[in-house]
C-alpha positions as CSV (number, residue, x, y, z in Angstrom):
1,X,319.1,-73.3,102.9
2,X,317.2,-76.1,104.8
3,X,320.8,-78.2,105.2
4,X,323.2,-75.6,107.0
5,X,319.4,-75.3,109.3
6,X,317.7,-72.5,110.2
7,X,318.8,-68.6,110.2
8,X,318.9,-66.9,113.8
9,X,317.1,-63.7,114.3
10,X,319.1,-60.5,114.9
11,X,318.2,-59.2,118.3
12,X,318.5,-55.5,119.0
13,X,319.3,-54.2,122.4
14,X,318.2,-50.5,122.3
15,X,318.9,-48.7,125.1
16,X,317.3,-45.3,125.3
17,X,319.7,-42.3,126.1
18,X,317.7,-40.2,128.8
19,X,316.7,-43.0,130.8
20,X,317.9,-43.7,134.0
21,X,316.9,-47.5,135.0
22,X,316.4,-47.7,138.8
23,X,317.2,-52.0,138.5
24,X,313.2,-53.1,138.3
25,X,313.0,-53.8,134.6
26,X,312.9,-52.1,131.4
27,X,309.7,-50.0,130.6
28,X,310.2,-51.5,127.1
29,X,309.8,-55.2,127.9
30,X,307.3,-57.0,126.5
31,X,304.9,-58.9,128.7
32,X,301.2,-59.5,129.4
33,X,300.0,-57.6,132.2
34,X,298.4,-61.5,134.1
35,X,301.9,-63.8,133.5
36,X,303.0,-63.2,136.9
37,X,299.8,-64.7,138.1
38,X,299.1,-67.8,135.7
39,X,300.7,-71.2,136.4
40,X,300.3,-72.2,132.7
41,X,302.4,-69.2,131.1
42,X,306.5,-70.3,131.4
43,X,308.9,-73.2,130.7
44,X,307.1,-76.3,130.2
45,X,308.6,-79.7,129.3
46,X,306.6,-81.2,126.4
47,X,303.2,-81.5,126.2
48,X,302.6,-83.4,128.9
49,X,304.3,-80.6,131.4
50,X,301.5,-78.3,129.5
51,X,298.4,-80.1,130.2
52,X,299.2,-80.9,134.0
53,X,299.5,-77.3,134.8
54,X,296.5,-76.0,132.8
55,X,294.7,-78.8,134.8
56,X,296.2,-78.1,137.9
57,X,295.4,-74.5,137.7
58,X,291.5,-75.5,136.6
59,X,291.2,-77.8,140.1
60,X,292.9,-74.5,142.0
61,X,290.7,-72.2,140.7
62,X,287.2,-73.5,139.6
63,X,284.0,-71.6,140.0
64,X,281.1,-73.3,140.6
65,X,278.7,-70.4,139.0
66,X,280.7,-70.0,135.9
67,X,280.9,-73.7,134.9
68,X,277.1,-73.8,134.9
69,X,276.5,-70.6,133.6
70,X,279.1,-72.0,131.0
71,X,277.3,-75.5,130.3
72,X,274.0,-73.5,129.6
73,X,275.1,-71.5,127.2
74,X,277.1,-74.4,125.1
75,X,273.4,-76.1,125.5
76,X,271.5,-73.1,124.2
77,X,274.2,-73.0,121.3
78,X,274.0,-76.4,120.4
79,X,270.2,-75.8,120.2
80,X,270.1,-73.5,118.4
81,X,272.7,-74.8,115.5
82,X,270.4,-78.0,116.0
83,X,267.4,-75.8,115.0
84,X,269.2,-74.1,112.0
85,X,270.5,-77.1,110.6
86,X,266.5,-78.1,110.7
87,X,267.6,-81.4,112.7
88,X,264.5,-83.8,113.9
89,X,264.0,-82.5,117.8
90,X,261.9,-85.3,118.3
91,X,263.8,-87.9,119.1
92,X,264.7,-86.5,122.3
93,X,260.9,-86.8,123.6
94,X,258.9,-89.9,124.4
């Protein structure tokens, strides 16, 4: 099986019979409701391609609030995992 290489997968083109399609798209197409407004989501070449739009699309659309709000709550995370784990606190005071 793994010479000849690897088996394609039927596709089904179903086609309902009272429906009269007006040239937008099919109602049946699959899709997340936010592609048509990420950069990330699409053809990409390698991974490479990948991480320069994610990070292209981070510098576009950064929030200052969020990323702090963000860091806090990693800290108050880490703090707590720190605290559960029993860890020695008191190497971080003078």
């Amino acid at each position: 099986m793994g010479l000849i290489g690897k088996r394609k997968n039927k596709k089904y083109g179903y086609t309902p019979r009272h429906y009269e399609s007006d040239g937008e798209s099919s109602p049946f197409a699959m899709g997340h409701k936010f592609d048509q407004f990420r950069t990330t989501v699409g053809d990409n070449q390698g991974l490479k391609g990948k991480f320069k739009t994610a990070w292209a699309d981070l510098r576009q659309s950064s929030d200052k609030t969020a990323n702090r709000r963000l860091i806090v709550i990693i800290a108050i995370l880490v703090l707590i995992f720190l605290l559960i784990i029993e860890f020695d606190l008191s190497i971080f005071y003078a």
